[in-house]
NUDRENBA-671749 format. One record per residue: y, x, z of N, C-alpha, C in turn; residue in three letters. Coordinates in steps of 0.1 Angstrom, whole numbers, plus 2048, in hexadecimal, padded with zeros to 3 digits. Atoms other than C-alpha are relative to their C-alpha. Layout:
// NUDRENBA-671749
YXZYXZYXZAla/...
//
This chain:
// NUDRENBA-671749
80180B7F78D266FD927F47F77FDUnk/80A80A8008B865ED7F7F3804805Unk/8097FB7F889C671D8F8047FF80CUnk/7FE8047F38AA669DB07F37FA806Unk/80B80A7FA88A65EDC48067F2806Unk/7FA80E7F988B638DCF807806810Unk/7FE7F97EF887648DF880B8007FFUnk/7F57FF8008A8654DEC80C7FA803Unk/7F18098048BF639DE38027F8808Unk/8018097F98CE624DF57FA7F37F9Unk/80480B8028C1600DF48067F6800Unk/7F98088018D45E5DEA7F57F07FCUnk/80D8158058BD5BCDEF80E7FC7FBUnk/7EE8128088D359BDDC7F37F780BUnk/80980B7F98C4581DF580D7F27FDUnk/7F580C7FD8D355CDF37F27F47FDUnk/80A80D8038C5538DE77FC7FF7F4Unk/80580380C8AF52FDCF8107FE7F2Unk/7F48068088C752FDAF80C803804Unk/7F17F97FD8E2540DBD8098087F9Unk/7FE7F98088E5556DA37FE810808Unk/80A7F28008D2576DB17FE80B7F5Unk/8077FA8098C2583D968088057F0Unk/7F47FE80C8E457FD8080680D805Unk/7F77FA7FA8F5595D967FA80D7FCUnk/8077F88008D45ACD988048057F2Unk/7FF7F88098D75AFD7680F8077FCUnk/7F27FB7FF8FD5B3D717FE80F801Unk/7FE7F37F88F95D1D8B7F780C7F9Unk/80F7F78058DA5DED768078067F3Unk/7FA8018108ED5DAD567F37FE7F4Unk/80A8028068C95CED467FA7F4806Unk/8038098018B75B1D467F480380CUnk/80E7FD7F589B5B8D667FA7F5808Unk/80580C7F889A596D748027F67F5Unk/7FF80B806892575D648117F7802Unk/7F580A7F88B155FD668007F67F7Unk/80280A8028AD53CD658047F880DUnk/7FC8067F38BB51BD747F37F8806Unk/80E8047FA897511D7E80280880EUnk/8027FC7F7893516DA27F780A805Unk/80A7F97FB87D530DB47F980C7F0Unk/8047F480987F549D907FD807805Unk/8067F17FD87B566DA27F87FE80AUnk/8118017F185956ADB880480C809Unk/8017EF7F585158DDC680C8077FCUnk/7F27F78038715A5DCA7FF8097F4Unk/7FB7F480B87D5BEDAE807809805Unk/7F77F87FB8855DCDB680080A7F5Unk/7FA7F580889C5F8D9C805805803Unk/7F97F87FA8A8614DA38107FF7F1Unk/7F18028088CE614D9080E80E803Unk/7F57F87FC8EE627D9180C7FB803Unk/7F58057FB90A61BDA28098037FFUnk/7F07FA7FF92E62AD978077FC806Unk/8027EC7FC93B63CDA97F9804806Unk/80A8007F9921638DC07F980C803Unk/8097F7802904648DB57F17FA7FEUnk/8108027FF8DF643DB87FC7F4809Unk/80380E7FA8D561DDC67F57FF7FDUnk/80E8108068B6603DC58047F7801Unk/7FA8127FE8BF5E2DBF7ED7F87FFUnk/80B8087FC8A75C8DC88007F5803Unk/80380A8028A35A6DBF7F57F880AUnk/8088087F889658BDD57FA7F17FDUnk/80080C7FE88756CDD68097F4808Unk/7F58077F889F54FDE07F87FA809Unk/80080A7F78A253EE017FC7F37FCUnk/802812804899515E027F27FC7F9Unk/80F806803877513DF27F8801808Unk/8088077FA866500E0A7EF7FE800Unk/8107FE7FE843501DFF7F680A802Unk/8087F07F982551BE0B80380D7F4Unk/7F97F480A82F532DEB80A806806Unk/7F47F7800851532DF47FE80680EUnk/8047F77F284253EE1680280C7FFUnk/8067F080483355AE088098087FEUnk/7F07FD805850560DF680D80980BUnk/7F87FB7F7867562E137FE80B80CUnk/8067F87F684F579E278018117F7Unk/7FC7EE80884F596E0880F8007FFUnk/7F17FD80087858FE0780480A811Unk/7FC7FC7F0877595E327FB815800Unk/8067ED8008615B7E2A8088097FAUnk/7F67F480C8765C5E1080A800806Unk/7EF7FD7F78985C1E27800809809Unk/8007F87F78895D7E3E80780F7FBUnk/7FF7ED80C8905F6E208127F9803Unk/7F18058058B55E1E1A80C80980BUnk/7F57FB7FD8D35FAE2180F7FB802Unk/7F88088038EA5DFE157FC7F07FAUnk/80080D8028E95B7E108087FB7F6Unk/7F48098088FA5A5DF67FB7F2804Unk/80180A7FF8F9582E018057F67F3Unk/7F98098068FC569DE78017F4801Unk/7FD8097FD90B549DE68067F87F6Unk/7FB80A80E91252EDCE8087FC804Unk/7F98057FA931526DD28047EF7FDUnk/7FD80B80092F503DC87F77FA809Unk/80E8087F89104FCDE17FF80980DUnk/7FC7F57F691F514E017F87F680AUnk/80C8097F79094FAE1B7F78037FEUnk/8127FB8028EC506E0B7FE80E804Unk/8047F67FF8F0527E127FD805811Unk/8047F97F78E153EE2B80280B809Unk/7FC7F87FA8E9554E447F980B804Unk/8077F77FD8DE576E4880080780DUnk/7FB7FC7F68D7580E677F280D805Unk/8057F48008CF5A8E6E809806801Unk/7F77F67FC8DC5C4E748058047F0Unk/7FC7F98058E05D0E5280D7FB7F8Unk/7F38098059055CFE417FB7F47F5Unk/80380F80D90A5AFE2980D8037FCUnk/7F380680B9215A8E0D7FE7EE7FEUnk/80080D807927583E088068047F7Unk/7F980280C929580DE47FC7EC7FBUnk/7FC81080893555ADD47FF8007F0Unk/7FD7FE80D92A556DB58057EF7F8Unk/80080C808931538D9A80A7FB803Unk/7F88027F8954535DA98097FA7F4Unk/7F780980B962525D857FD7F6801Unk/80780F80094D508D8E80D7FA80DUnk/7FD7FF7F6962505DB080E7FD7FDUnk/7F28077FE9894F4DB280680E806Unk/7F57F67F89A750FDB980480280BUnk/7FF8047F19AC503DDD7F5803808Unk/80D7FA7F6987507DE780180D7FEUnk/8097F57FF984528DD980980680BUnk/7F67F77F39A8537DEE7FA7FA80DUnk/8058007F5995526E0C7F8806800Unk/80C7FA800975538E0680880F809Unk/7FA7EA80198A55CDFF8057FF812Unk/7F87FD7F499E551E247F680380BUnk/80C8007F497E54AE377F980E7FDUnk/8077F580796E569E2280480A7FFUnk/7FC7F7806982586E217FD80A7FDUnk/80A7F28049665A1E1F7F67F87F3Unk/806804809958588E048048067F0Unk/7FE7FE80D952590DDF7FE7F47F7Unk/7FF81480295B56EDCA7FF8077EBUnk/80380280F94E56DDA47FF7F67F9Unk/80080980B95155DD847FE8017F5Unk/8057FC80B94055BD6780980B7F3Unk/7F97F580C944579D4C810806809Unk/7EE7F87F8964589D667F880B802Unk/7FE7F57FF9635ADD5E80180480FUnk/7F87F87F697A5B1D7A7F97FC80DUnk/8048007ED9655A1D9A7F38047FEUnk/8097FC7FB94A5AFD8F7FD813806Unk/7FB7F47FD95B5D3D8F806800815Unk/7FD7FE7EB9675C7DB87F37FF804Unk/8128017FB9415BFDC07F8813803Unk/8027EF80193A5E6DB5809805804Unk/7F57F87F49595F2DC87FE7FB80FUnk/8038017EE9515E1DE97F1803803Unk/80D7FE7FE92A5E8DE58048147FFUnk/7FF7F57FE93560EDE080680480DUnk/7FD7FC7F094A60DE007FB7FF808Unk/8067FC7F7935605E147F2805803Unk/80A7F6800919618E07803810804Unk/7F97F37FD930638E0E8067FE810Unk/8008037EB93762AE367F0805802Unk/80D7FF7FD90E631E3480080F802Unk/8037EE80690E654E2580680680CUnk/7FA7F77F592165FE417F97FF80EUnk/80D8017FA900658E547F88077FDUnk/80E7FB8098E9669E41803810804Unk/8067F17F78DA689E4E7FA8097F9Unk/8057F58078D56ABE3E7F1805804Unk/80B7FB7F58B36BAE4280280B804Unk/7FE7F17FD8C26DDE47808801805Unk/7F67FF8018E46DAE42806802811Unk/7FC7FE7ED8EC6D7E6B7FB80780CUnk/80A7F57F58D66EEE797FD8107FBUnk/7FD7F18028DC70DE6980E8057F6Unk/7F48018048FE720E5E8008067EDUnk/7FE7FC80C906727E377F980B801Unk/8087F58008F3743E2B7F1803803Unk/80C7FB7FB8D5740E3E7F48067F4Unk/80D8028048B2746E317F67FA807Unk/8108097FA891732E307F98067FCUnk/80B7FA80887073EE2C7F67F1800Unk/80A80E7FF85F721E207ED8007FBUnk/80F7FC804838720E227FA7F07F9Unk/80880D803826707E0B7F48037FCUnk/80C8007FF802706E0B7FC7FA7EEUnk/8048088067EF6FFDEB7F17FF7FEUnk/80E8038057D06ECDE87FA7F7800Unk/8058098087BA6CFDE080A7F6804Unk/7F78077FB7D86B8DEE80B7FE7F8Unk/7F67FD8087F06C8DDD8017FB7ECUnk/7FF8058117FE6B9DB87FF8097F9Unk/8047F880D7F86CAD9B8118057F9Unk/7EC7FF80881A6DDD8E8067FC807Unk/7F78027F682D6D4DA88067FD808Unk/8028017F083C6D2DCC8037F3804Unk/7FC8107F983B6B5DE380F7FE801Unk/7F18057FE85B6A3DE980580480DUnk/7FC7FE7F88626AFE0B80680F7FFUnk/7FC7F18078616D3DFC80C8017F6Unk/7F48028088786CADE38107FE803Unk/7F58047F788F6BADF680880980AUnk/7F57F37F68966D6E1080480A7F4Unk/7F97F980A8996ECDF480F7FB7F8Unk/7F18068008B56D8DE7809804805Unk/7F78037F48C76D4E0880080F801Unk/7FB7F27FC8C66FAE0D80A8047F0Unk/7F87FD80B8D56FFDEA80E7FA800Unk/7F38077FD8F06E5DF480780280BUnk/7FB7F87F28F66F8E1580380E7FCUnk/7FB7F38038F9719E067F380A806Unk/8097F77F58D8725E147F88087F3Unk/8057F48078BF73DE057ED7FC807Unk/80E8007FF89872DE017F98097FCUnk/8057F980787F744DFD7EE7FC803Unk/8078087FD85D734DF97F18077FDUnk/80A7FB801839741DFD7F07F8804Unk/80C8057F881573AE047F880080AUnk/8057F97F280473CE287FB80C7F7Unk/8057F37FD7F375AE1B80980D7FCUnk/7F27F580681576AE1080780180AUnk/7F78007F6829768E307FF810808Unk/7FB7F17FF82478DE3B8048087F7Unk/7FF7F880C82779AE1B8117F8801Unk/7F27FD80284A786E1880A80180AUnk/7F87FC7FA85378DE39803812802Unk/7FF7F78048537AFE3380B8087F6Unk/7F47FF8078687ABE1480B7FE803Unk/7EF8067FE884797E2580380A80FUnk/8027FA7F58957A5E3A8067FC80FUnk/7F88097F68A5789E507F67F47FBUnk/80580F802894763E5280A7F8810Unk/7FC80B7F88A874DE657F77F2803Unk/80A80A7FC88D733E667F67FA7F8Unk/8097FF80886D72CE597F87F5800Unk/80280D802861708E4B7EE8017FAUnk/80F800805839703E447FE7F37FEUnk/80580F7FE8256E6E397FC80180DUnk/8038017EE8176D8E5D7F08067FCUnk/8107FF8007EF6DDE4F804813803Unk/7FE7F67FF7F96FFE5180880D80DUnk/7F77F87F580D704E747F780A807Unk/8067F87F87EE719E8580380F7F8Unk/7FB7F28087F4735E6780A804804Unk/7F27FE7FB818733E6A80580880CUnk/8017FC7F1816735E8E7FB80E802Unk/80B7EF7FE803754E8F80980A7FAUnk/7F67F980B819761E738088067FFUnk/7F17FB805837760E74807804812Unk/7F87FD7F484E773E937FF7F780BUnk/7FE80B7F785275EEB48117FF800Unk/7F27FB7FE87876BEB18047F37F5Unk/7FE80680E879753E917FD7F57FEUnk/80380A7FD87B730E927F87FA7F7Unk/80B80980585D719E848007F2804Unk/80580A80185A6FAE797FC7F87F0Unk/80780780E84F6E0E5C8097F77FBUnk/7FC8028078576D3E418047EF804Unk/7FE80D7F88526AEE52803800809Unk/7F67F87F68606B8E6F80C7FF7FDUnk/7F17FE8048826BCE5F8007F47FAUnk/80181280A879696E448057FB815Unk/8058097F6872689E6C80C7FA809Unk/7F38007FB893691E7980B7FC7F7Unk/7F880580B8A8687E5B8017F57FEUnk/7FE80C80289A662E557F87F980DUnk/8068077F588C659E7980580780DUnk/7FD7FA7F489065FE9D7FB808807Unk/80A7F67FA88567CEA87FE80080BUnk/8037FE7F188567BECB7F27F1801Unk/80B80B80486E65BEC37F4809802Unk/8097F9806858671EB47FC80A80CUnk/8067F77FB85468CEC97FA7FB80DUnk/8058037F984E675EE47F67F57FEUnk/80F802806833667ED67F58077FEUnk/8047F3802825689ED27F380180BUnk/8068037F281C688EF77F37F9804Unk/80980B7FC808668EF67F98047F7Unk/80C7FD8017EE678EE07F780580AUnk/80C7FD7FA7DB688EFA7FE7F280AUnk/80480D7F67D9663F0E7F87FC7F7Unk/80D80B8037C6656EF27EE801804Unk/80E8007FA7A364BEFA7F88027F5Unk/807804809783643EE78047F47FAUnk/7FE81080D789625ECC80D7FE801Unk/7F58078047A9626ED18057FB7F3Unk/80180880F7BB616EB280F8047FEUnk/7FA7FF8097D062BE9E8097FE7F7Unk/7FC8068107E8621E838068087F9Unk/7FE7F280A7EF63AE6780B7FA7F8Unk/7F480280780E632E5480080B7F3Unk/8007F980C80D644E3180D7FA7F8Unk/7F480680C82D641E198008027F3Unk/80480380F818642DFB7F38017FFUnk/80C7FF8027FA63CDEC7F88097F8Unk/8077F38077E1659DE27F47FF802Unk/80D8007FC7BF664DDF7FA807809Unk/7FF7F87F57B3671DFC7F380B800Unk/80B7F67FE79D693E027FD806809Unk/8057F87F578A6AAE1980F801807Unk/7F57FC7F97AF6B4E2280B7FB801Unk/7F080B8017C1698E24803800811Unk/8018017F67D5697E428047F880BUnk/80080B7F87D967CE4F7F47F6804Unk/8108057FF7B566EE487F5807805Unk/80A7F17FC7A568EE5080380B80BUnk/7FE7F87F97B56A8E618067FD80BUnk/7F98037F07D0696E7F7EF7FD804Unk/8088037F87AD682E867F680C808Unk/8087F67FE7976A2E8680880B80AUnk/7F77F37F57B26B7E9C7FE7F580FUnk/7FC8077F77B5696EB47F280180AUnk/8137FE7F778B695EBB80180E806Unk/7FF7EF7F77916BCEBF80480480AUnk/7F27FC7F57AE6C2ED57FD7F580AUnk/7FE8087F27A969EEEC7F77FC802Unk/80B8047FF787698EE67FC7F07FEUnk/80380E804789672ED97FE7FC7F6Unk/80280981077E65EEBB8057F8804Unk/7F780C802797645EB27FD7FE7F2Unk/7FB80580F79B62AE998088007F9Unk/7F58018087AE62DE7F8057F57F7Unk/7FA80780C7C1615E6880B8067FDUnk/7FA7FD8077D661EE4A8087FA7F7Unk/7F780A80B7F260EE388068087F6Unk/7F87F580880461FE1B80F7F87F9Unk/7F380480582361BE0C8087F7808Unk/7F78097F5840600E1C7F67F4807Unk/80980C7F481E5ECE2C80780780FUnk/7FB7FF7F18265E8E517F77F2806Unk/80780A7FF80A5D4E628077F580CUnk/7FC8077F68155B3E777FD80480CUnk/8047FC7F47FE5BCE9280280F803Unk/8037F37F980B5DEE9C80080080BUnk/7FF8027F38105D6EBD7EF80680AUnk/80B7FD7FD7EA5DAEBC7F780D800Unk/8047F78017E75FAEBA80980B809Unk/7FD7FB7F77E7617ED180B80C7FEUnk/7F87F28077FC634EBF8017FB7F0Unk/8027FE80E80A636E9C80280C7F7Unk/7FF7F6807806652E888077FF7EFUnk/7F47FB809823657E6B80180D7F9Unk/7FF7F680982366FE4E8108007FEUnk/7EF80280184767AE448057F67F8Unk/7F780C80385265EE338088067F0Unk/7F87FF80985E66EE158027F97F5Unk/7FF80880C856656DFC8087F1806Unk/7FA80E7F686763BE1580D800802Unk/7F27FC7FC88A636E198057FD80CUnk/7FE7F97F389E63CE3A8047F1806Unk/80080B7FA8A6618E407F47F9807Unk/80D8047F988060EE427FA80880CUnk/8057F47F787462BE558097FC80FUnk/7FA8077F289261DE737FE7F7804Unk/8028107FD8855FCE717F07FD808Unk/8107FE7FB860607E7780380980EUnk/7FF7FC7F187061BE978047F780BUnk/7F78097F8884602EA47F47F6805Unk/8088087FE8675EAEA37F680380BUnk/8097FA7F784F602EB480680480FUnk/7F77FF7F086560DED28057F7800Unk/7F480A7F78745ECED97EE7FE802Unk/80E8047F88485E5EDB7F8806809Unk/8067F37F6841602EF07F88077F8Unk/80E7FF80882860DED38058107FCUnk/7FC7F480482B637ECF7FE8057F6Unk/7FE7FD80E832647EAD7FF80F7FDUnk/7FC7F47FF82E669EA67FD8027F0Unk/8057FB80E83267BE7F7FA80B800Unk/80E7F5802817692E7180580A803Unk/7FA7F97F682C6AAE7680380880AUnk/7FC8017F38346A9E957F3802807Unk/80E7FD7FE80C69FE9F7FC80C7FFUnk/8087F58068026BCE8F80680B80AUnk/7F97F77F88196D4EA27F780180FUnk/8058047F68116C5EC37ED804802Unk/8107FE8017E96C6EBC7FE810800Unk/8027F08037EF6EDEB080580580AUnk/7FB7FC7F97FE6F1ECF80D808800Unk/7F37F88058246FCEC18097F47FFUnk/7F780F8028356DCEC580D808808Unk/7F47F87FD84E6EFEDA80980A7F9Unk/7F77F880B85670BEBF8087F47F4Unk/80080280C8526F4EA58107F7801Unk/7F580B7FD86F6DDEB180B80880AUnk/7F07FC7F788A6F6EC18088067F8Unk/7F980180389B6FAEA58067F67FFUnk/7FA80D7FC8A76D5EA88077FF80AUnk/7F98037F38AE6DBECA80B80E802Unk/7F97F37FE8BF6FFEC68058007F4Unk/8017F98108CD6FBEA380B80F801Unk/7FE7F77FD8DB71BE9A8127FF7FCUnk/7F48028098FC70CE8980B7FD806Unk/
//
């Protein structure tokens, strides 16, 4: 579990008021010292974020915020990286001093909240049973109590396991026990050194935890191991690689990509594919926005810098501008842009990735992942996507 990618874990913010005790809790939950804690106001600045283990749980990020109520242009700033980081937040702990409940703040979002009360020995026996009446999904603490802080990690597990029962296989539903993959991964100057990208890994996983049967080669191996196997129930490529593929492999034999399957697991695909479409409307200058979920160095074959743009001039005949964000950036002004282009997201987790859809289709603004683009441009956007629509399971 300690290798768990962040992308992975759920995300757990502490938001409350300055001095709320945040950063107590943070650590508590850390079981190490990761935040400053002090009764000075405005201790903590920019968020903290740890990945942790949650028993019984499992694999989390906890993430420390800057308090509500500081009023001056810092605490601006302040409350504008706490607003960005909530967009990742799977879960809320709200906190609340329970001797200074007027001061506190209300969260208002969609994502669940826990009110937790802390400093509740400072607080009279009569306030606190009104708190617990008005509160009964509340978690009420007191200094050095074993025991509430063992209910905090029991109600924070429950309803991180109401989530899981959300969360989407990339294989697991679309094809039956047994299957086989033939997975094609390309390598070269893109590619890491010693070892596969995360999207590669990941389905590999998920087929091992489905009972399936990967078997993994390089575009220039794909007749050679179709020849060896003697069944493929379906056949996964990187996308820089779908015109090989395409050519390659059977028509009888379902194709698609590796982001393709990420695209449908932590986003909306039907989003996506209809965003697909609205590449050939773009014009000259239109304006681009590239979404990257991590930062690298980019080369001849990078493809999101190089290759979507170089297929888009090809295939629609337009130069567009581009801009690029990487990692959980998300620029204010998207609104201002004509199309956004989206890598899989695997370094991202599945909360942010719905927050950046939601935003874009409530602004009319079309989205499509590389992916997906890539298909579409190679002219196989229809193969590449009927196993989604035909799964076989």
């Amino acid at each position: 579990m300690e290798q768990t990618p962040i992308s992975m874990r759920k995300h757990i913010a502490i938001i409350g008021k300055t001095n709320a005790g945040k950063s107590t809790i943070f650590n508590l939950l850390l079981g190490q010292d990761a935040s400053i804690v002090s009764d000075v106001e405005g201790t903590t600045t920019d968020p903290v974020v740890k990945a942790a283990e949650l028993i019984p749980f499992g694999p989390v990020a906890l993430i420390d915020t800057a308090g509500f109520g500081d009023k001056t242009e810092l605490g601006r700033q302040r409350m504008q990286k706490t607003q960005q980081i909530l967009r990742r937040a799977d879960l809320i702990l709200n906190v609340i001093d329970a001797g200074d409940v007027t001061a506190a703040e209300e969260y208002k979002g969609s994502v669940p909240v826990i009110p937790v009360y802390t400093k509740c020995e400072n607080v009279s026996a009569n306030l606190l049973k009104k708190y617990k009446e008005e509160n009964p999904n509340a978690v009420f603490l007191q200094k050095d109590s074993a025991e509430a802080l063992d209910s905090l990690r029991k109600t924070i597990t429950e309803r991180l396991k109401e989530q899981e029962k959300e969360d989407n296989t990339l294989i697991g539903d679309l094809l039956p026990v047994g299957s086989r993959l033939l997975l094609i991964v390309p390598i070269d100057s893109a590619a890491p050194k010693g070892r596969l990208i995360l999207p590669q890994v990941q389905l590999i996983r998920d087929c091992l935890d489905h009972h399936m049967k990967a078997y993994i080669v390089r575009e220039t191996e794909i007749e050679e191991a179709l020849q060896e196997l003697r069944k493929i129930d379906l056949a996964v490529t990187d996308s820089q690689a779908f015109a090989i593929a395409n050519k390659s492999i059977p028509p009888e034999i379902p194709l698609t990509s590796f982001s393709m399957l990420l695209a449908r697991q932590k986003g909306n695909f039907e989003q996506y594919l209809a965003g697909a479409v609205q590449i050939a409307k773009l014009k000259n200058n239109s304006r681009v926005l590239v979404l990257e979920g991590c930062t690298h160095n980019t080369t001849h074959e990078d493809i999101g810098r190089v290759k979507i743009p170089a297929l888009i001039q090809k295939k629609v005949g337009v130069k567009c501008e581009y801009t690029y964000c990487a990692g959980y950036q998300f620029p204010d002004n998207f609104k201002d842009f004509d199309l956004v282009l989206s890598c899989g997201m695997c370094m991202v987790n599945r909360r942010e990735v719905s927050t950046r859809l939601e935003k874009l289709r409530d602004a009319g603004i079309p989205v499509v992942n590389y992916g997906i683009a890539l298909a579409y441009l190679n002219g196989i956007l229809e193969r590449a996507s009927y196993i989604f629509t035909h799964p076989k399971k």
